[in-house]
N, C-alpha and C positions, 0 to 999 in steps of 0.2 A: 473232688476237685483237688489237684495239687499245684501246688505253687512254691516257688523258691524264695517267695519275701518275707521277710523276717516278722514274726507273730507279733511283737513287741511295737512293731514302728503300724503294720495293717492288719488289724482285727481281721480274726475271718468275719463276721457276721458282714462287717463294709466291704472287702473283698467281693462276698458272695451279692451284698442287695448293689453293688453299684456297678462292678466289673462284671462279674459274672452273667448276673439277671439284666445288665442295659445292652450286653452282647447279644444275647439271646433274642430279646425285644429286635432290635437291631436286623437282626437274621431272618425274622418272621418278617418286619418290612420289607427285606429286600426280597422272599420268598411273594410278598405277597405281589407286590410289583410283578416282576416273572411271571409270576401264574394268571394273576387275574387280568395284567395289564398288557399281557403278550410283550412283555420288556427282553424277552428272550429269543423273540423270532427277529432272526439277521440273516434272515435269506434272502433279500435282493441283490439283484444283480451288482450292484454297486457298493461301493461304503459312504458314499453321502445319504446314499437311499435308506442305508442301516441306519445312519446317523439322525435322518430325521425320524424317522421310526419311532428311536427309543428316546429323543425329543420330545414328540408327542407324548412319548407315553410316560415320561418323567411330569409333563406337565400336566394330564388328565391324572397323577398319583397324587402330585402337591395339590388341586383342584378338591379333590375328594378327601386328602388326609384336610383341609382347613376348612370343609364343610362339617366335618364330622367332628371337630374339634372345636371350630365354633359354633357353630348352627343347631347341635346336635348335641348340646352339653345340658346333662340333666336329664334325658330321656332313655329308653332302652336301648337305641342305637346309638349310644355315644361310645360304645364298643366296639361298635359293628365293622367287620372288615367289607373290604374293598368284593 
């Protein structure tokens, strides 16, 4: 990783576990969205028709990220993706 901020004022190790690694996290949600929740299909005819689409599918992602986070805390699928 490179970076132009001064070693002095942001440790790498903070750098890497907060910026770096909650990017990444980050990414995988939004990958996971797209793939599992068809948050990527914008083919209707229309764009309100897009819109409600990826509505749904925004809401069926928060639905399932706050089952798994609470419902699911302390078992083997409190990892588990969508």
């Amino acid at each position: 990783m490179v970076t132009s901020l001064e070693i002095e004022e942001h440790p790498a190790k903070e750098v890497y576990e907060e910026d770096y690694c909650g990017r990444g996290k980050m990414e995988n949600r939004i990958k996971e969205q797209q793939l599992h929740l068809f948050a990527d299909r914008t083919s209707a005819e229309t764009m309100r028709a897009n819109q409600i689409r990826l509505f749904f599918s925004s809401i069926a992602y928060t639905v399932l990220e706050a089952l798994r986070r609470l419902g699911l805390t302390g078992t083997s699928m409190a990892q588990a993706q969508c």
